[in-house]
C-alpha positions in Angstrom: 0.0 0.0 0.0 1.6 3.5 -0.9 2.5 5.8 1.9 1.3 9.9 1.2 4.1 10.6 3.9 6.6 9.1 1.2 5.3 10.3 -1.9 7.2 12.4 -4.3 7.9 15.8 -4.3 7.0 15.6 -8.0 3.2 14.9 -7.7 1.1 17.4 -8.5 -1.5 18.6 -5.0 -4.6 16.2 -5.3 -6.1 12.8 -4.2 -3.3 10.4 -6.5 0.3 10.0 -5.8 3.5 7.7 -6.4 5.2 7.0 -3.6 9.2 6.3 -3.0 8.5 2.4 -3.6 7.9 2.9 -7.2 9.9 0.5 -9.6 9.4 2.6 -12.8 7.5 -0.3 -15.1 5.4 2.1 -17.1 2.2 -0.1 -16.2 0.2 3.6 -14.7 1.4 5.2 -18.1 -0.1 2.8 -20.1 -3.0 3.1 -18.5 -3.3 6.3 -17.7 -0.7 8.7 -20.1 -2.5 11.8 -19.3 -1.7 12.1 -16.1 1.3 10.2 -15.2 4.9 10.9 -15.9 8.2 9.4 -16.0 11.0 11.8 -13.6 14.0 13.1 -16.2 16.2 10.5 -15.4 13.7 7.6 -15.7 13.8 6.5 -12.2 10.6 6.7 -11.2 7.2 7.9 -12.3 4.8 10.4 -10.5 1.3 12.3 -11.1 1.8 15.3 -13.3 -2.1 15.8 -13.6 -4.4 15.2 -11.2 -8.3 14.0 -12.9 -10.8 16.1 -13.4 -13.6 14.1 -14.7 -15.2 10.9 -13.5 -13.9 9.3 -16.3 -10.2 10.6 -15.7 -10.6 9.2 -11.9 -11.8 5.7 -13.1 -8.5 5.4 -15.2 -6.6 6.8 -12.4 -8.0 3.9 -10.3 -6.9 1.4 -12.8 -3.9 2.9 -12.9 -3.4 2.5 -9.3 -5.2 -1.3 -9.3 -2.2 -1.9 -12.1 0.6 -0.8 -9.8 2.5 -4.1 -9.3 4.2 -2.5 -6.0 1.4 -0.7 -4.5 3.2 2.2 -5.2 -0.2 4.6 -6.2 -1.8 5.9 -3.3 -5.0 7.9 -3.4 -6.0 9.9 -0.3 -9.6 10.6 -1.2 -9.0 14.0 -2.4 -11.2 15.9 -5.1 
């Protein structure tokens, strides 16, 4: 389960975050491109855009049911 007290820095404000134990597979880009985001040196990948739409938090929830590490957290934020 992701911890919001590791998270990083890189995350945009809002409900999703990656957290520190992220392995960098891709698997929350491919599901969700629009709003996650590989770091500059491709070690990790964070939330660049948080949804906005129903529709954009469904993928955001696959996204995070994808994670292999449990590395997508979601604190229940709008």
């Amino acid at each position: 389960m992701a911890d919001k007290n590791n998270k990083y820095s890189e995350n945009v404000p809002g409900a999703f975050y990656v957290d520190k134990e992220c392995i960098n597979c891709d698997a929350c880009i491919l599901v969700a491109e629009n709003h996650f985001k590989t770091n500059e040196d491709d070690s990790f990948t964070y939330v660049y855009k948080q949804p906005e739409t129903k529709e954009e938090k469904e993928i955001c929830q696959e996204a995070l049911e994808a994670c292999p590490v449990e590395a997508i957290g979601s604190d229940g934020e709008s």
